[in-house]
BATI-861708 format. One record per residue (C-alpha): z, x negated, y. Coordinates in nm, 2 decimals, padded with zeros to 4 digits. Layout:
! residues N
+--------+--------+--------+
|      z |      x |      y |
+--------+--------+--------+
|      Z |      X |      Y |
...
+--------+--------+--------+
//
This chain:
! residues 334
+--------+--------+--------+
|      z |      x |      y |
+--------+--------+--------+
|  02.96 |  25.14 |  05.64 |
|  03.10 |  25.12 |  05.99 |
|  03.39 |  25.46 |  05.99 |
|  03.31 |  25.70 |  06.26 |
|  03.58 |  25.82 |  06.45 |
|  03.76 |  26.11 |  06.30 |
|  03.66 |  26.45 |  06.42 |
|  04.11 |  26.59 |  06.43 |
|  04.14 |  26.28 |  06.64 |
|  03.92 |  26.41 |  06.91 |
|  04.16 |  26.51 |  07.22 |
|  04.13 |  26.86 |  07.35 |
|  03.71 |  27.00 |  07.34 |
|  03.84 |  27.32 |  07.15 |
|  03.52 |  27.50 |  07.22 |
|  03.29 |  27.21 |  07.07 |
|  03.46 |  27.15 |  06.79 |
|  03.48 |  27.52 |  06.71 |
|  03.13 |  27.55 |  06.74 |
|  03.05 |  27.24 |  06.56 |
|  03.27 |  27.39 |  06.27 |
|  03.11 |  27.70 |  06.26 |
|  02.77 |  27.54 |  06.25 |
|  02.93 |  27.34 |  05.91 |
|  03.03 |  27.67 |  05.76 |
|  02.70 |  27.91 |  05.88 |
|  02.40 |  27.64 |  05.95 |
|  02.20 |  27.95 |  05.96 |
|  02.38 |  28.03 |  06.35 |
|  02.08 |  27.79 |  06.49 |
|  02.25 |  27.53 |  06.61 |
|  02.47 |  27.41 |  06.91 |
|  02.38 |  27.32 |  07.24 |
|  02.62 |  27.09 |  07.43 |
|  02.63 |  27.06 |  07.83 |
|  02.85 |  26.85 |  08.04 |
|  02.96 |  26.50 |  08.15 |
|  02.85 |  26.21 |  08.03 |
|  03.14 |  26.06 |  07.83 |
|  03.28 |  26.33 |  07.71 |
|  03.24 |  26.31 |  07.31 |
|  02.93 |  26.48 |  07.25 |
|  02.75 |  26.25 |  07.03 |
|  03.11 |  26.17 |  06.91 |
|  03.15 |  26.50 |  06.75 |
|  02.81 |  26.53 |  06.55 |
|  02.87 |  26.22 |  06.42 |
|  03.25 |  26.30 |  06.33 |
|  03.21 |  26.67 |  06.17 |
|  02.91 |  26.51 |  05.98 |
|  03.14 |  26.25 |  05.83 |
|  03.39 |  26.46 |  05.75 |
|  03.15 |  26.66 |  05.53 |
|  03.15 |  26.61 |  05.17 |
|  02.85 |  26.37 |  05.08 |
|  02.52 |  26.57 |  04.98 |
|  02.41 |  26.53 |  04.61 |
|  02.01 |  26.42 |  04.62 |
|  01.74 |  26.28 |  04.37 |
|  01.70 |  25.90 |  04.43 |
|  01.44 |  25.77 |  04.66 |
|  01.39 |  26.15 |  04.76 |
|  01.22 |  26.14 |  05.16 |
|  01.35 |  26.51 |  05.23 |
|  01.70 |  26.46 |  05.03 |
|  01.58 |  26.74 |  04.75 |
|  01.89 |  26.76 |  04.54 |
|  01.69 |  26.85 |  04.22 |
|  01.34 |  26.72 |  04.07 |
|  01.21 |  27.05 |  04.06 |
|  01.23 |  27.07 |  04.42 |
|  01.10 |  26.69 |  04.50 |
|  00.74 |  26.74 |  04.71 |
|  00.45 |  26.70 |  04.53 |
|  00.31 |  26.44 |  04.79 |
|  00.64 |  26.19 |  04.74 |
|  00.58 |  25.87 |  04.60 |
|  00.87 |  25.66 |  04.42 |
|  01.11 |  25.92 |  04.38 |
|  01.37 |  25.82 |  04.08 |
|  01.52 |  26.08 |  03.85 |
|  01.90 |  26.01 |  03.90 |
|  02.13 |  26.24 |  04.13 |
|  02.29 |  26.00 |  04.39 |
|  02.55 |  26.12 |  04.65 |
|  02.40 |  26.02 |  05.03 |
|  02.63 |  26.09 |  05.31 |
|  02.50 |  26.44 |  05.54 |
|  02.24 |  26.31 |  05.75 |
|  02.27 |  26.32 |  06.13 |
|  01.90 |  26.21 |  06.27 |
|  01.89 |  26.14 |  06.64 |
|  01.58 |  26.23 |  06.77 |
|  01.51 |  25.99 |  07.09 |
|  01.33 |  26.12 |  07.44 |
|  00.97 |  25.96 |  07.46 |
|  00.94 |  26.06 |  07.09 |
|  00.56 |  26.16 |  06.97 |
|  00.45 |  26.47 |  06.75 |
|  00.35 |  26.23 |  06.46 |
|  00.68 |  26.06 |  06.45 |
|  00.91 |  26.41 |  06.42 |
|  00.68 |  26.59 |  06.22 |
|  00.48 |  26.30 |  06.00 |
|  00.15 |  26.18 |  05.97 |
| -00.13 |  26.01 |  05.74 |
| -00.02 |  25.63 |  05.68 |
| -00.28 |  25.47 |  05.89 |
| -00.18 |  25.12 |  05.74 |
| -00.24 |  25.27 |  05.36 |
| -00.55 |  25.45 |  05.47 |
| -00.72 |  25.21 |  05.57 |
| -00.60 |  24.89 |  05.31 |
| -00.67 |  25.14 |  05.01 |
| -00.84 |  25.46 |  05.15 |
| -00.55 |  25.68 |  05.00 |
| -00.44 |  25.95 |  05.20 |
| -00.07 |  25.91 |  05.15 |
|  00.20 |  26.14 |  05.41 |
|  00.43 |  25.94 |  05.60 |
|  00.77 |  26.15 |  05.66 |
|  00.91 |  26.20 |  05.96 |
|  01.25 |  26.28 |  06.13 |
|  01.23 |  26.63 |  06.00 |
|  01.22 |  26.52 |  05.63 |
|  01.47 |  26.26 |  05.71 |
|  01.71 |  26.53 |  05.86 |
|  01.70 |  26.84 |  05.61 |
|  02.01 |  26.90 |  05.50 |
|  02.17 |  26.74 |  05.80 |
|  02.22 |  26.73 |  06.15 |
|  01.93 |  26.66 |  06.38 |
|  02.08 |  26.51 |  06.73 |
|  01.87 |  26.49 |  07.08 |
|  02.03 |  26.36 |  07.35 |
|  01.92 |  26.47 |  07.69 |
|  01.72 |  26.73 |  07.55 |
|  01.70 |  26.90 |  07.84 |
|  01.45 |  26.61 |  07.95 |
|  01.24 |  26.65 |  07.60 |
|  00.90 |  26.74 |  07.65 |
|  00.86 |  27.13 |  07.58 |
|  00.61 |  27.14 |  07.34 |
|  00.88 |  26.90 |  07.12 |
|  01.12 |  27.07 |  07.18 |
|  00.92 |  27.44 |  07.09 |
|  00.77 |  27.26 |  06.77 |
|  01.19 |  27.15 |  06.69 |
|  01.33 |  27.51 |  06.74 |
|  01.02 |  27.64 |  06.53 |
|  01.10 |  27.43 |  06.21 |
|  01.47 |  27.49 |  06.27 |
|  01.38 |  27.91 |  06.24 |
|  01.18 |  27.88 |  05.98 |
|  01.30 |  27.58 |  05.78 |
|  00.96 |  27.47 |  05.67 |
|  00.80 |  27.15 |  05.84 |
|  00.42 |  27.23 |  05.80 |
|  00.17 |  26.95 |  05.92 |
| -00.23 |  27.02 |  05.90 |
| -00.39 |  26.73 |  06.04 |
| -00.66 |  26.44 |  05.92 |
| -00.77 |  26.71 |  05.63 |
| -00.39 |  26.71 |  05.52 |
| -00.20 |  27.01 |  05.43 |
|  00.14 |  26.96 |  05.40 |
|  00.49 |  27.11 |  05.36 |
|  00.83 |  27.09 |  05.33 |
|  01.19 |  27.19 |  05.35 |
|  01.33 |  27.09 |  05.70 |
|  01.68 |  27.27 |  05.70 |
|  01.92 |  27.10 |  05.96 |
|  02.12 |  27.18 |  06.25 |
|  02.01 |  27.12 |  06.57 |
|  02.27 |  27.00 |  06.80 |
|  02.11 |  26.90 |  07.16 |
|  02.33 |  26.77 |  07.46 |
|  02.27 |  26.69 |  07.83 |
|  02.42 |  26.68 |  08.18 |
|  02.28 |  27.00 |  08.33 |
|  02.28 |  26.79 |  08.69 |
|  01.97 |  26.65 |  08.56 |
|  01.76 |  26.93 |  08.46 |
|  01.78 |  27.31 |  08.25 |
|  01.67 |  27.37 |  07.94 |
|  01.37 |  27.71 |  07.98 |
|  01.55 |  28.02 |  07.92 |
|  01.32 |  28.08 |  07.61 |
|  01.47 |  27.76 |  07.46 |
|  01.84 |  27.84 |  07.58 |
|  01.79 |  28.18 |  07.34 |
|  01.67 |  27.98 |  07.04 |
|  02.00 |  27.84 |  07.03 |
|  02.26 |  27.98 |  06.82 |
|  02.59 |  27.92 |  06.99 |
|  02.64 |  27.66 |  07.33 |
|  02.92 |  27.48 |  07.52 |
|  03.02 |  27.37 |  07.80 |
|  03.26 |  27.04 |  07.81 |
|  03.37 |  26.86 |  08.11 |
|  03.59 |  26.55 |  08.17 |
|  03.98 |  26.63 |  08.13 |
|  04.19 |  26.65 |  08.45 |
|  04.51 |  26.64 |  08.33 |
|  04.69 |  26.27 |  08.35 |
|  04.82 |  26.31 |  08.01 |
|  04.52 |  26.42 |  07.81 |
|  04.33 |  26.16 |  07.94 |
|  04.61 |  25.90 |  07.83 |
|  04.62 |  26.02 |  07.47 |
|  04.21 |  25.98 |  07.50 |
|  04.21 |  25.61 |  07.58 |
|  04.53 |  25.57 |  07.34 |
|  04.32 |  25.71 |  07.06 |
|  04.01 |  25.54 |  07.09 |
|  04.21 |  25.21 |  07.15 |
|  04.45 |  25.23 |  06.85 |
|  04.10 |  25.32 |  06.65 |
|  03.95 |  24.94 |  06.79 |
|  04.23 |  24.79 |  06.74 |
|  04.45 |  24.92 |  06.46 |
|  04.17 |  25.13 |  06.24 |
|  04.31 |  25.12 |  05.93 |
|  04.65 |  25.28 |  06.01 |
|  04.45 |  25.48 |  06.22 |
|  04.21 |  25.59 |  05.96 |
|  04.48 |  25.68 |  05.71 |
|  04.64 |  25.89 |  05.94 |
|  04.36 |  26.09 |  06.11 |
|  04.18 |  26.09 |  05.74 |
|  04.40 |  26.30 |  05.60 |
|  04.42 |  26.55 |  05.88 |
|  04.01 |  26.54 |  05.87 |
|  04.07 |  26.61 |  05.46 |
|  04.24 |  26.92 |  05.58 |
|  03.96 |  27.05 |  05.84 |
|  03.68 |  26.97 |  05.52 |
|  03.91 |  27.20 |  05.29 |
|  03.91 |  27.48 |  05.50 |
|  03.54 |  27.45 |  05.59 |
|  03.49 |  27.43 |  05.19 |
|  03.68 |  27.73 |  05.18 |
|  03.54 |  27.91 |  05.44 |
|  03.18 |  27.85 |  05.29 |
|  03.28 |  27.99 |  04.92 |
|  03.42 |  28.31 |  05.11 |
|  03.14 |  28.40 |  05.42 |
|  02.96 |  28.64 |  05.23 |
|  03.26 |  28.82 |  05.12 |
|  03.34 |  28.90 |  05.44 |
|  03.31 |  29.25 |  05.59 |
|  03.16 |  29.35 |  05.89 |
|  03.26 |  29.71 |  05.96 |
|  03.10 |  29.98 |  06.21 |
|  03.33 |  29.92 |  06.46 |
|  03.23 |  29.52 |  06.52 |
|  02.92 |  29.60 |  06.50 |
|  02.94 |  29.87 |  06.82 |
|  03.15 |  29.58 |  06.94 |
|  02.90 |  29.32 |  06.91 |
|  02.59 |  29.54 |  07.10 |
|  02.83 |  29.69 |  07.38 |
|  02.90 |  29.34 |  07.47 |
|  02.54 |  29.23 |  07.48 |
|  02.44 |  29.59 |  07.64 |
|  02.70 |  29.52 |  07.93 |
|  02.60 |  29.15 |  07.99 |
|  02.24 |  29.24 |  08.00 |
|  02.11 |  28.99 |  07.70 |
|  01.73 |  29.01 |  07.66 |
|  01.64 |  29.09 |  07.28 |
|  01.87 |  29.10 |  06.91 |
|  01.94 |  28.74 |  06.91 |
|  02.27 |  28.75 |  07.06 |
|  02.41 |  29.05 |  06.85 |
|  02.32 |  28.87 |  06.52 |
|  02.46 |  28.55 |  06.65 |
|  02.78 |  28.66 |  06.76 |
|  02.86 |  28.89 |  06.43 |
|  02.68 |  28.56 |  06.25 |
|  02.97 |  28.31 |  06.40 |
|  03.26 |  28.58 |  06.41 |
|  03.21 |  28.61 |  06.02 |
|  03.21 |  28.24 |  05.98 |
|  03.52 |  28.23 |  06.23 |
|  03.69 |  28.49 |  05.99 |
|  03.62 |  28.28 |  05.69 |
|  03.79 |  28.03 |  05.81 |
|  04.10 |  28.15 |  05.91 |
|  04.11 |  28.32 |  05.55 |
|  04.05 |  28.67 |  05.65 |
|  03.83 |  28.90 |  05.48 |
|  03.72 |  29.17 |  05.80 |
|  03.57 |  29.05 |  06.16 |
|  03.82 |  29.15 |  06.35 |
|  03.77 |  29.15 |  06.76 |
|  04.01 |  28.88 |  06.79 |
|  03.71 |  28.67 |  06.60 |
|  03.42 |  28.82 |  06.87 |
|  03.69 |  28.70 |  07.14 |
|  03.68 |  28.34 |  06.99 |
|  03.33 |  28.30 |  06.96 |
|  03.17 |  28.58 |  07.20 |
|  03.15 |  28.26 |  07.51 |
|  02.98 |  28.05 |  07.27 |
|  02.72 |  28.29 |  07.11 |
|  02.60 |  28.47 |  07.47 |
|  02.73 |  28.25 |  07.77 |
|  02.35 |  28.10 |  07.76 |
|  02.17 |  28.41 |  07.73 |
|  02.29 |  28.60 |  08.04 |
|  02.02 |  28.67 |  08.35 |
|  02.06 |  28.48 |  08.65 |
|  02.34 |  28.65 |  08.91 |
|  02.24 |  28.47 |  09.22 |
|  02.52 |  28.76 |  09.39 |
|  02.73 |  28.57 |  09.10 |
|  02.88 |  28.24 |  09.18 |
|  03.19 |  28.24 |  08.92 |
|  02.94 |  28.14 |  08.60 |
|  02.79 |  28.28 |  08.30 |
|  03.10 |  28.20 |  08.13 |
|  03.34 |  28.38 |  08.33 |
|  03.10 |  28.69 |  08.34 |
|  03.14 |  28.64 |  07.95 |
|  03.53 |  28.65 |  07.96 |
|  03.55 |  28.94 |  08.19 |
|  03.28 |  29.18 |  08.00 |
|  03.51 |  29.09 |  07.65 |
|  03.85 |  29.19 |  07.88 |
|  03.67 |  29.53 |  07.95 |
|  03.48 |  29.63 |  07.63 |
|  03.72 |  29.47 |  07.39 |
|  04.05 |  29.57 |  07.59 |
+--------+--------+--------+
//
């Protein structure tokens, strides 16, 4: 296999990778959306933190990667017995794509040579237990993009169609990017999100530099490269391993939760979505800096990526939702 660039050799994009992290150590946040330039490592990052995972135990010939027999679908065909090791998945879901293809369909060619009525996967079974990517998915049509954030909240891919009945696990995370100059995502969908970012293109000289030095030495030099951005990746995956084993040991006291709804009362988020987020991704920040309380220095970290995208318009408001963000944690978390 071709390496993918190493996720530590990323310059600078702090706030991505943090959220792509905590999406490794709590898929349950809902996901990650990504806005900004063109260029700027999106794709790069899915790709990278997915890499950098440990390689997902699953039964042979398996179309939804079930890591046991027991839980292999009743309505798979040629499924061994042996337990292989398969990379994580990352699926990228292109624009254009149909209903049929993301959540599967009857096998038309099968159906009509030998009039069985076998299921034909699609992307969702191809994904669970992985990462689901859509670029520009602020230019997906809705009702893909409603039927995606659906499977993702539920985890269940269920297709009735030509007098099928079918179902099955479809846990991934949903990471979706785009350039906001060419269109919004709905409000409604911006909420379904678990945690979102905002990157842009770097300004400083030097940062730039060590960008193009990176990806060159990577082209040109990759083994050296590899060895030495490897182990630094070998580091991230440890403390991601880590911080997994320990989430659920880690307390969430009165106090951060009063923390976590003042901040959400003050900015004026609509509904319980952004309160369970933010203590969701603060508990999963804790982990893995190896402390065992949420603390507000976590809800500082992660407090612009878990409710920048759920604030109300400001037209009166010109500075952004993610400076409103950073002034409402200076007052309630002072």
């Amino acid at each position: 296999m071709t390496p993918v660039f190493p996720f530590s050799a990323i310059v600078g994009q702090e706030q991505m990778k943090l959220a792509m992290i905590l999406t490794a150590i709590e898929p349950g946040l809902g996901g990650v959306l990504v806005f900004g330039d063109r260029g700027t490592g999106k794709s790069t990052a899915v790709r990278a933190l997915a890499a950098l995972l440990p390689p997902i135990r699953v039964v042979e010939g398996c179309p939804v990667n079930a890591e046991s027999p027991e839980a292999v679908p009743d309505w798979a065909t040629g499924v061994g017995e042996a337990i292989v090791e398969r990379p994580t998945p990352v699926v990228d879901l292109p624009l254009g794509v149909t209903e049929d293809r993301v959540t599967g369909a009857l096998d038309i060619e099968r159906a009509l040579t030998s009039g069985e009525k076998v299921f034909q996967p699609g992307l969702l079974a191809q994904a669970n237990r992985g990462y689901l990517y859509i670029d520009e998915v602020n230019l997906l049509e809705d009702h893909i993009v409603d039927l995606l954030l659906d499977v993702a909240q539920s985890g269940q891919n269920v297709v009735e169609r030509e007098g099928m009945s079918i179902r099955h696990p479809a846990r991934f995370v949903l990471v979706g990017s785009g350039n906001p100059e060419e269109g919004e995502l709905r409000p409604q969908l911006l909420d379904r999100f678990g945690l979102s970012v905002e990157v842009g293109s770097p300004s400083d000289i030097d940062e730039r530099i060590e960008v193009v030095r990176r990806r060159d030495t990577f082209e040109t030099d990759r083994d050296a490269f590899m060895a030495h951005w490897g182990a630094e990746d070998a580091k991230v995956r440890d403390r991601i391993l880590a911080a997994r084993a320990a989430l659920r040991g880690v307390a969430a006291e009165d106090d951060a939760l009063r923390d976590c709804a003042q901040l959400c009362v003050t900015l004026g988020a609509d509904g319980l979505r952004g309160e369970l987020t933010l203590l969701r991704s603060a508990r999963a920040l804790a982990a893995y800096e190896g402390d065992d309380t949420v603390e507000r220095s976590h809800l500082r970290q992660v407090a612009p990526l878990a409710l920048s995208h759920r604030l109300r318009r400001d037209p009166l408001d010109e500075s952004g939702s993610g400076a409103r963000v950073a002034r409402v944690v200076e007052e309630v978390l002072a």
